[in-house]
mmJSON file of the N, C-alpha and C atoms, coordinates in Angstrom:
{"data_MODEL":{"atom_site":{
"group_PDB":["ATOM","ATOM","ATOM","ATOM","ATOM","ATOM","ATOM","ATOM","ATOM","ATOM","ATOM","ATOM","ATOM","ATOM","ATOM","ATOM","ATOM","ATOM","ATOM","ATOM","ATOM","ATOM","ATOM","ATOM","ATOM","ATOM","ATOM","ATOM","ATOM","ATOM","ATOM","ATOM","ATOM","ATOM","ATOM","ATOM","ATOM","ATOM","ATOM","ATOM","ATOM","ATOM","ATOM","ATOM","ATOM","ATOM","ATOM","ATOM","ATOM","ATOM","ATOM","ATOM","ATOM","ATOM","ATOM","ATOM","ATOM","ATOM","ATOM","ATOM","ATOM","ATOM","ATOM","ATOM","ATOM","ATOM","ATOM","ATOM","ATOM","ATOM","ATOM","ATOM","ATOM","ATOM","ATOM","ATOM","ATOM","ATOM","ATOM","ATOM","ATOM","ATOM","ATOM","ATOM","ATOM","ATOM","ATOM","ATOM","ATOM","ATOM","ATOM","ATOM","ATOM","ATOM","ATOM","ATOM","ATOM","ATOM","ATOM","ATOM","ATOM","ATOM","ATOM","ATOM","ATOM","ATOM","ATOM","ATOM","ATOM","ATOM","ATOM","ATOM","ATOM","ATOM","ATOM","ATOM","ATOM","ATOM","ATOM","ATOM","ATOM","ATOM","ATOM","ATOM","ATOM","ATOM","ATOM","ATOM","ATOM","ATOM","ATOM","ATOM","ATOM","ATOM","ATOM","ATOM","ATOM","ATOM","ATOM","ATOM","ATOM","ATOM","ATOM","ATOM","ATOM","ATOM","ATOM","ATOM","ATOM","ATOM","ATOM","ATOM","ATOM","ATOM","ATOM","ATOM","ATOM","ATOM","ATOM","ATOM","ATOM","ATOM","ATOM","ATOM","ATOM","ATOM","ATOM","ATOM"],
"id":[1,2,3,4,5,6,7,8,9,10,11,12,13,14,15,16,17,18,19,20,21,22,23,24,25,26,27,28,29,30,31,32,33,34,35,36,37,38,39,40,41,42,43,44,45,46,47,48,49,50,51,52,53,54,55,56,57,58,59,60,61,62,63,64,65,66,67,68,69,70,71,72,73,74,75,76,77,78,79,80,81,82,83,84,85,86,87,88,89,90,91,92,93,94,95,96,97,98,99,100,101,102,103,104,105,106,107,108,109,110,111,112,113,114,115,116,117,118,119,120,121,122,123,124,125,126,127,128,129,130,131,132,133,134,135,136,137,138,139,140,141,142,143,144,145,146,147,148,149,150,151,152,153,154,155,156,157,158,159,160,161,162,163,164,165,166,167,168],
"type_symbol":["N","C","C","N","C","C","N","C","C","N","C","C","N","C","C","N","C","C","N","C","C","N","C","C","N","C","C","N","C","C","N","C","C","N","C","C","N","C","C","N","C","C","N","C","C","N","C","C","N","C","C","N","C","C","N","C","C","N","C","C","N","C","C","N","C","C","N","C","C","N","C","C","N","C","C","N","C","C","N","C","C","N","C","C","N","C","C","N","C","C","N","C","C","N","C","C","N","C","C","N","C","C","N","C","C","N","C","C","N","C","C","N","C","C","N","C","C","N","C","C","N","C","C","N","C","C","N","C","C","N","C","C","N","C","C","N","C","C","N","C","C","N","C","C","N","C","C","N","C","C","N","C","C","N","C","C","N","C","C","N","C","C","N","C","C","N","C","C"],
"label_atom_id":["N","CA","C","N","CA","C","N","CA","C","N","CA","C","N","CA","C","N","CA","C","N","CA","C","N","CA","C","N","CA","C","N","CA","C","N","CA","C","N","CA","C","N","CA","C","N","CA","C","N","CA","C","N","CA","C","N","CA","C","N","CA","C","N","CA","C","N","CA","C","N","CA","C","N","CA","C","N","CA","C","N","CA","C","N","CA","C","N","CA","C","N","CA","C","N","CA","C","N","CA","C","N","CA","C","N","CA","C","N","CA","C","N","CA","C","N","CA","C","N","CA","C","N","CA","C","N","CA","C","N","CA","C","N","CA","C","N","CA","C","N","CA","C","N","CA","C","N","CA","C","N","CA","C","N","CA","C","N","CA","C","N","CA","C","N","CA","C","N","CA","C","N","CA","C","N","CA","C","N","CA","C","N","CA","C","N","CA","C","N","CA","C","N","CA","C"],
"label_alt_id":[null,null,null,null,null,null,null,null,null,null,null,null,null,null,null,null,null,null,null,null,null,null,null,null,null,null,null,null,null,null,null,null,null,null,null,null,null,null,null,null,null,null,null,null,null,null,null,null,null,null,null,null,null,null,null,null,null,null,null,null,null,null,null,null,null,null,null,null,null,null,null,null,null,null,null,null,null,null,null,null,null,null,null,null,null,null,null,null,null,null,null,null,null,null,null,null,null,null,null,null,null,null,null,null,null,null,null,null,null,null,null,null,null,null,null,null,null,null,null,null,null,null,null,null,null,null,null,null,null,null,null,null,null,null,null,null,null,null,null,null,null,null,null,null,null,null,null,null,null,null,null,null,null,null,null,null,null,null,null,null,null,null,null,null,null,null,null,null],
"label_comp_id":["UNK","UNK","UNK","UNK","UNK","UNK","UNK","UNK","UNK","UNK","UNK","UNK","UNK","UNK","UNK","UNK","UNK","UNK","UNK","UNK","UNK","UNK","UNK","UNK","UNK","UNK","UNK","UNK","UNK","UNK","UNK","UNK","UNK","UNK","UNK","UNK","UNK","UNK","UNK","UNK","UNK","UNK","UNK","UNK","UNK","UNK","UNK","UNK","UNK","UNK","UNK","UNK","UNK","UNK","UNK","UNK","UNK","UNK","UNK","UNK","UNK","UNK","UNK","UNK","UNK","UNK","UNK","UNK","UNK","UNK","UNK","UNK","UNK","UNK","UNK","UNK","UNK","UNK","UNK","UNK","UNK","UNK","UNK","UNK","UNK","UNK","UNK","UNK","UNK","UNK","UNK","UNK","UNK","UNK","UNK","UNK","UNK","UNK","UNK","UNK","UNK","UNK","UNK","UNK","UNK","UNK","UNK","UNK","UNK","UNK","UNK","UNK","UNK","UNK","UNK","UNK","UNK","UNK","UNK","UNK","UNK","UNK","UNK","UNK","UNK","UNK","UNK","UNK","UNK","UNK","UNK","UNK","UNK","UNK","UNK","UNK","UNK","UNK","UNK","UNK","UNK","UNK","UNK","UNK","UNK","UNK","UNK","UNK","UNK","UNK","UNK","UNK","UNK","UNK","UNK","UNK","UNK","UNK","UNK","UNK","UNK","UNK","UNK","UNK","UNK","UNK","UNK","UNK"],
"label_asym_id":["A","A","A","A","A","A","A","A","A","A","A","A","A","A","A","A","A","A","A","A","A","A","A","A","A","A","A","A","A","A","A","A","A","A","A","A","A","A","A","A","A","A","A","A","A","A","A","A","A","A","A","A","A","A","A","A","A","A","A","A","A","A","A","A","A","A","A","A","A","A","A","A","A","A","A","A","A","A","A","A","A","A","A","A","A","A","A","A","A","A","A","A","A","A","A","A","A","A","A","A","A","A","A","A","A","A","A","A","A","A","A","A","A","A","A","A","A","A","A","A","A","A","A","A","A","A","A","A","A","A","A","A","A","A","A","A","A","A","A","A","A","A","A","A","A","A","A","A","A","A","A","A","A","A","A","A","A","A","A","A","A","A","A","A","A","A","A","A"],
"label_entity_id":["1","1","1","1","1","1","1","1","1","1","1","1","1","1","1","1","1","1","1","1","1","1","1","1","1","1","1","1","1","1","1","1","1","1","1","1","1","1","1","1","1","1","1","1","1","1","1","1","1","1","1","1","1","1","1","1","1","1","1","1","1","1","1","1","1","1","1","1","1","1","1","1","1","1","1","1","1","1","1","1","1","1","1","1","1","1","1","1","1","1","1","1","1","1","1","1","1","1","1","1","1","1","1","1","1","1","1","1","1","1","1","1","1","1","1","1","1","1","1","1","1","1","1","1","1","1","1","1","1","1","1","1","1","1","1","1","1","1","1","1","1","1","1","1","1","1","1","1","1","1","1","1","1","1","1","1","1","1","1","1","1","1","1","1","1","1","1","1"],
"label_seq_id":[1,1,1,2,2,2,3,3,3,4,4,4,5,5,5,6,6,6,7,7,7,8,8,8,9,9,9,10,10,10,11,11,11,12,12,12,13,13,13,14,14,14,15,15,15,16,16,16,17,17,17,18,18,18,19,19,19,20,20,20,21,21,21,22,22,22,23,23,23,24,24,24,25,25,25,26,26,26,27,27,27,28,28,28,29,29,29,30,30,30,31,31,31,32,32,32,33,33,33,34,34,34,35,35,35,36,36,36,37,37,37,38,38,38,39,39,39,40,40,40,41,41,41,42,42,42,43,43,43,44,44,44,45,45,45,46,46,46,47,47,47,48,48,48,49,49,49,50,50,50,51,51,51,52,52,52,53,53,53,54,54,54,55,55,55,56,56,56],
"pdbx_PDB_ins_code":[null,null,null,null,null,null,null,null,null,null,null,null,null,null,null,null,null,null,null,null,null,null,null,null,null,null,null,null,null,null,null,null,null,null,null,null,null,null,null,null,null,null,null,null,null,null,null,null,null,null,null,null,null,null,null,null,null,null,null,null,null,null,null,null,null,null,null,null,null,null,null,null,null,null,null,null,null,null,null,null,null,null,null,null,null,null,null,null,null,null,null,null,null,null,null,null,null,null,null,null,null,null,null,null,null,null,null,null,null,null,null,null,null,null,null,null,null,null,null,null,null,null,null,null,null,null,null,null,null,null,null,null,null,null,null,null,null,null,null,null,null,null,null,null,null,null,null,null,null,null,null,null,null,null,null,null,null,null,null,null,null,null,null,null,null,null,null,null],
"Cartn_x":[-76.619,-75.379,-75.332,-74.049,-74.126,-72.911,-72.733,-71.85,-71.176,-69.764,-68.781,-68.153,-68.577,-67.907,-66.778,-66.352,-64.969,-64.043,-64.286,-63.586,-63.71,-64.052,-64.048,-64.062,-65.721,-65.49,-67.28,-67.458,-68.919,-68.963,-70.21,-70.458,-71.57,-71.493,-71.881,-72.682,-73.33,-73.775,-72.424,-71.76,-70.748,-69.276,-69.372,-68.064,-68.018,-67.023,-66.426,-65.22,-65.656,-64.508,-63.991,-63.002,-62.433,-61.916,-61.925,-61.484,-60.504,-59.714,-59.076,-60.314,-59.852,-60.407,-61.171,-60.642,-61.335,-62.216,-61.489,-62.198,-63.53,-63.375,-65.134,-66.101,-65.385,-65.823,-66.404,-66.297,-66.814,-67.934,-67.635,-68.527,-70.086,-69.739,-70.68,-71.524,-71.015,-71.646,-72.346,-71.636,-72.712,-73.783,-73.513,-74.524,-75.434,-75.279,-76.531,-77.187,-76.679,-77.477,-77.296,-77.808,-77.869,-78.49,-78.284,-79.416,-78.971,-78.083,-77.96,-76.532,-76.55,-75.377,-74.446,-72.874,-71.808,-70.765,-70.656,-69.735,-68.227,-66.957,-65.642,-65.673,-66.399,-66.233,-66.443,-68.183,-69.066,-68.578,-67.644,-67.232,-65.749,-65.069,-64.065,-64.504,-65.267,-66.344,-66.726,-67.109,-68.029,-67.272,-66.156,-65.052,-63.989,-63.507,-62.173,-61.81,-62.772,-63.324,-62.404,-61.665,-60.794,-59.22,-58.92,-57.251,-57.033,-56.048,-55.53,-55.788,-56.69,-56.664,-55.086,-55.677,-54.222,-54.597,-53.704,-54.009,-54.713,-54.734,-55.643,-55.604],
"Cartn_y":[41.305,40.576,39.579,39.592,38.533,37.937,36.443,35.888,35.322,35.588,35.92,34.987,33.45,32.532,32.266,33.125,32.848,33.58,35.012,35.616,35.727,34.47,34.478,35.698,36.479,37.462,37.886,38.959,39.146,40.575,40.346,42.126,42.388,43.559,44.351,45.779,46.224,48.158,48.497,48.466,49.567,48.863,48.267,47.31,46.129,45.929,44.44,44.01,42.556,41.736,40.585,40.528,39.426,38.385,37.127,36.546,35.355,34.442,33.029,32.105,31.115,30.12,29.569,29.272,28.212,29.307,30.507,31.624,31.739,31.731,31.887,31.019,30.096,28.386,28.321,28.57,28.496,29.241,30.676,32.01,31.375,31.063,30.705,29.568,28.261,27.857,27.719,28.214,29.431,29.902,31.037,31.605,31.048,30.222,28.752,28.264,27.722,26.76,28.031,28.993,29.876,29.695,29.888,29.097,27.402,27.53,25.544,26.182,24.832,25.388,23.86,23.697,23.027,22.231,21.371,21.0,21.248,21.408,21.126,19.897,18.423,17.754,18.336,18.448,18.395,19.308,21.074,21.718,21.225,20.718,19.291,18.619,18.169,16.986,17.882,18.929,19.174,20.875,21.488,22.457,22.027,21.31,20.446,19.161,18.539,17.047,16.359,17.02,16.664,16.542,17.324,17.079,16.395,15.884,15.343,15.988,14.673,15.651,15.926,16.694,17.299,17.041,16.941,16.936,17.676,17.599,17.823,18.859],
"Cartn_z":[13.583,13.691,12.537,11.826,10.822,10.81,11.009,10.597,9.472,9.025,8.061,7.77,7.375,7.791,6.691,5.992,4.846,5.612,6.248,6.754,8.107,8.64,10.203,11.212,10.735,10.916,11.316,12.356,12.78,12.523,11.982,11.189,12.229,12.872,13.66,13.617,14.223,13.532,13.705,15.586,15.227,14.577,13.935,13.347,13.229,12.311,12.108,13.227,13.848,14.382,14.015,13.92,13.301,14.287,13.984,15.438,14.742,15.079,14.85,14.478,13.38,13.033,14.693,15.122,16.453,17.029,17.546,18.222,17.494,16.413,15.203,15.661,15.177,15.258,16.477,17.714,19.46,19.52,18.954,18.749,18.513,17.143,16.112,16.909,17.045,17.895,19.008,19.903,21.177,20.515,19.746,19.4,18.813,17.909,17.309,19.126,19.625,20.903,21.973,21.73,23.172,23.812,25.519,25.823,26.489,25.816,26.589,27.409,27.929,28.63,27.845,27.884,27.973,28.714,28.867,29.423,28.246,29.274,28.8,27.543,27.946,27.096,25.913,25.948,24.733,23.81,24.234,23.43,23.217,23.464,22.71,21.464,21.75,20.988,19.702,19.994,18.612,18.375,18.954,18.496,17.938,18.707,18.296,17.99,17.549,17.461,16.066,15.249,14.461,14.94,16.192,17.013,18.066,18.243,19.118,20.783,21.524,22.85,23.396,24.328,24.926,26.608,27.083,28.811,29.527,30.547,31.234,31.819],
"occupancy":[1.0,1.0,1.0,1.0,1.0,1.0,1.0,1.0,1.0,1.0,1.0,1.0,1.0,1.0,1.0,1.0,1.0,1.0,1.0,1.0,1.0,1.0,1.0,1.0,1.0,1.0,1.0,1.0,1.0,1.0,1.0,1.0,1.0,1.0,1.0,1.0,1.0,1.0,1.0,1.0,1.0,1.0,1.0,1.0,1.0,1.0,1.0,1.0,1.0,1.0,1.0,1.0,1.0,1.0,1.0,1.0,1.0,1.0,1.0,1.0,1.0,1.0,1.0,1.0,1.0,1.0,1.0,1.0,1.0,1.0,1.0,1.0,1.0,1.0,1.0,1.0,1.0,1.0,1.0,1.0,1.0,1.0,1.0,1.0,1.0,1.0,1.0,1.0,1.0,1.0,1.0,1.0,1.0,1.0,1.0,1.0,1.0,1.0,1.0,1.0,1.0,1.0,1.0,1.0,1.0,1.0,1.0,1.0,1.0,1.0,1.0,1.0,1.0,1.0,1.0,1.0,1.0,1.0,1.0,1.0,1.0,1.0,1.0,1.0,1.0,1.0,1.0,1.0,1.0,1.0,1.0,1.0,1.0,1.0,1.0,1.0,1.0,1.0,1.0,1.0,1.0,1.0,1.0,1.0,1.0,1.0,1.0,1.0,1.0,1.0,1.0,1.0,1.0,1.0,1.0,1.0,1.0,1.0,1.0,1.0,1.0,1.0,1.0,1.0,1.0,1.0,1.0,1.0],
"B_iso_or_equiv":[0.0,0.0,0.0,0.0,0.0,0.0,0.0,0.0,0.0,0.0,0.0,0.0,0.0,0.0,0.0,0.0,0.0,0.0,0.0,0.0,0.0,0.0,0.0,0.0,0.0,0.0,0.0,0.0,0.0,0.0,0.0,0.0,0.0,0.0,0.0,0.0,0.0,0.0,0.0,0.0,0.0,0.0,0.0,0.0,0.0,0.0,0.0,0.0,0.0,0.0,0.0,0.0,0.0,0.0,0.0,0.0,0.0,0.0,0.0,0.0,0.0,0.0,0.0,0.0,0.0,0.0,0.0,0.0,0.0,0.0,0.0,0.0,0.0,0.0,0.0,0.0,0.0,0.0,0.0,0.0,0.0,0.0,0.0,0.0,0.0,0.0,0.0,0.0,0.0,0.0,0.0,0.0,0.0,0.0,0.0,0.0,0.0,0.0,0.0,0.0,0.0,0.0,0.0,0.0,0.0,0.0,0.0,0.0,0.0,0.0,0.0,0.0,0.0,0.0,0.0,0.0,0.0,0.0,0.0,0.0,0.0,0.0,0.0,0.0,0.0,0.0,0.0,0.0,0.0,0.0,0.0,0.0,0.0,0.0,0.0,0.0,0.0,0.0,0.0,0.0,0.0,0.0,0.0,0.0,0.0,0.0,0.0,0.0,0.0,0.0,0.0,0.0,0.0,0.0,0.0,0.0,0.0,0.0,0.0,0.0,0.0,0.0,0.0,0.0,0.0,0.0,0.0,0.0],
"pdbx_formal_charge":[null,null,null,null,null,null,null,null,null,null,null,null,null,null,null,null,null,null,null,null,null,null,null,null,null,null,null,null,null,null,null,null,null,null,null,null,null,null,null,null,null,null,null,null,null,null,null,null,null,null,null,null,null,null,null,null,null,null,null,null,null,null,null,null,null,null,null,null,null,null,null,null,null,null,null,null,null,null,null,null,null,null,null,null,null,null,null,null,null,null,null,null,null,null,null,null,null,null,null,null,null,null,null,null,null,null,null,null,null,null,null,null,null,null,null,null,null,null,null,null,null,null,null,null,null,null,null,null,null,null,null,null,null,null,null,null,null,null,null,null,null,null,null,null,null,null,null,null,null,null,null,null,null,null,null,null,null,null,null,null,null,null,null,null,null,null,null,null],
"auth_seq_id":[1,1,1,2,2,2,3,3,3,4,4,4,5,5,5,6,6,6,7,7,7,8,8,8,9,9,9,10,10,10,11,11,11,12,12,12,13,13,13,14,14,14,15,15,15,16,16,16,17,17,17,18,18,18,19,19,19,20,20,20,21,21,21,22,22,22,23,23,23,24,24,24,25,25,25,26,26,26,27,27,27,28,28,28,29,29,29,30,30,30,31,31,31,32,32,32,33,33,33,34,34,34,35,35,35,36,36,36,37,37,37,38,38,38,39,39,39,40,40,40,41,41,41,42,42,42,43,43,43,44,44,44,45,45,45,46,46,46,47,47,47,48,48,48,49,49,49,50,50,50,51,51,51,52,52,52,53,53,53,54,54,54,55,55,55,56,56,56],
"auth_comp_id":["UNK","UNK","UNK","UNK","UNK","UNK","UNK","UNK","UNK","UNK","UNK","UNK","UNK","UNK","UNK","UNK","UNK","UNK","UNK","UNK","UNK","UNK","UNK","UNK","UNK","UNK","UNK","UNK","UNK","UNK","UNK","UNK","UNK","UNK","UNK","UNK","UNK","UNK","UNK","UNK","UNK","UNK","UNK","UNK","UNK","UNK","UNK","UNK","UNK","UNK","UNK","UNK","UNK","UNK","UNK","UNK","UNK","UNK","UNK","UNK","UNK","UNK","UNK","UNK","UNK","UNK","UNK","UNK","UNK","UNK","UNK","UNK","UNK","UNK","UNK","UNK","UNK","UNK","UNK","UNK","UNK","UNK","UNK","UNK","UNK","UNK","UNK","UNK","UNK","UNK","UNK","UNK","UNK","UNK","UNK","UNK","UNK","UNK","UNK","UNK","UNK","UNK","UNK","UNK","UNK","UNK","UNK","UNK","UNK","UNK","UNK","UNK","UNK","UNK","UNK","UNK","UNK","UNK","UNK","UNK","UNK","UNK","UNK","UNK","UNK","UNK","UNK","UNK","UNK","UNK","UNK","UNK","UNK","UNK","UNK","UNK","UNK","UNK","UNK","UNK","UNK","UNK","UNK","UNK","UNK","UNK","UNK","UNK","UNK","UNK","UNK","UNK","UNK","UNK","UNK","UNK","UNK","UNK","UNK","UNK","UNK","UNK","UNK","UNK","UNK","UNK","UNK","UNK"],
"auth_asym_id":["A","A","A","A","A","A","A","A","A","A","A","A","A","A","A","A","A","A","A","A","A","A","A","A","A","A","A","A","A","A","A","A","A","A","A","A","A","A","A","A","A","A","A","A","A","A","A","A","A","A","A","A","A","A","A","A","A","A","A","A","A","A","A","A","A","A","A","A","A","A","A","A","A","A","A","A","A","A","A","A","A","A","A","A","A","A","A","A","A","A","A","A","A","A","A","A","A","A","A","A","A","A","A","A","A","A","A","A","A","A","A","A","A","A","A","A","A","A","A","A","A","A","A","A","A","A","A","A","A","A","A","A","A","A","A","A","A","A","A","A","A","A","A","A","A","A","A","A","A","A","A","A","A","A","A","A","A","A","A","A","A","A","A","A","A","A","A","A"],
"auth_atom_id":["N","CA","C","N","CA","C","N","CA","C","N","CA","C","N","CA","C","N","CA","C","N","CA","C","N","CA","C","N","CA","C","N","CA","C","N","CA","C","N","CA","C","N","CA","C","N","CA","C","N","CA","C","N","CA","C","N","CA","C","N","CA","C","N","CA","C","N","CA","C","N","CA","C","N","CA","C","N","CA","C","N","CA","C","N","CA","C","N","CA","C","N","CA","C","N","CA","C","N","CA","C","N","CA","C","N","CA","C","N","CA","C","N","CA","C","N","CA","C","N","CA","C","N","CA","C","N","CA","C","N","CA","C","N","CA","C","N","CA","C","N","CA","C","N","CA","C","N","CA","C","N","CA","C","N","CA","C","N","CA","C","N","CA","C","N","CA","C","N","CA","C","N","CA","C","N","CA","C","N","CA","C","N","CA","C","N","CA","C","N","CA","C","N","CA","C"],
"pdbx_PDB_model_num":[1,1,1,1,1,1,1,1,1,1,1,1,1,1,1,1,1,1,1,1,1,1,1,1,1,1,1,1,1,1,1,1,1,1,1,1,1,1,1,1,1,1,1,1,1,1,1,1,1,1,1,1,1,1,1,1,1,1,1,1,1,1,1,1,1,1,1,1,1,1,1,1,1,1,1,1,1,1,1,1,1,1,1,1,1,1,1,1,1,1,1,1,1,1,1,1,1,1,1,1,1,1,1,1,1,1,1,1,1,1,1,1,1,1,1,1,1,1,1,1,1,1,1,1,1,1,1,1,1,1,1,1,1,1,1,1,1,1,1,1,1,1,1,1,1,1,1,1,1,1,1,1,1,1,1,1,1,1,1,1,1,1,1,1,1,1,1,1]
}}}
């Protein structure tokens, strides 16, 4: 498995997937800390940690 990070994109044996900027961005990170688990906050905090929260 290799991650594609210009083309937000995971190279695979049987193929390439391509996913959305954020969709990557979540991926990628999971896959770095596998193994831990998350709260709602913390993937706020360190996915989306540059926008405006939104409700609840």
């Amino acid at each position: 498995m290799l991650f594609l990070d210009d083309e937000y994109t995971l190279e695979l044996p049987v193929g390439n997937v391509q996913f959305l900027p954020k969709e990557y961005a979540l991926l990628h990170f999971l896959y770095q800390h596998r193994g831990r688990c998350f709260t709602r906050e913390e993937l706020l905090d360190r996915i989306w940690q540059m926008e405006e929260p939104v409700g609840s």
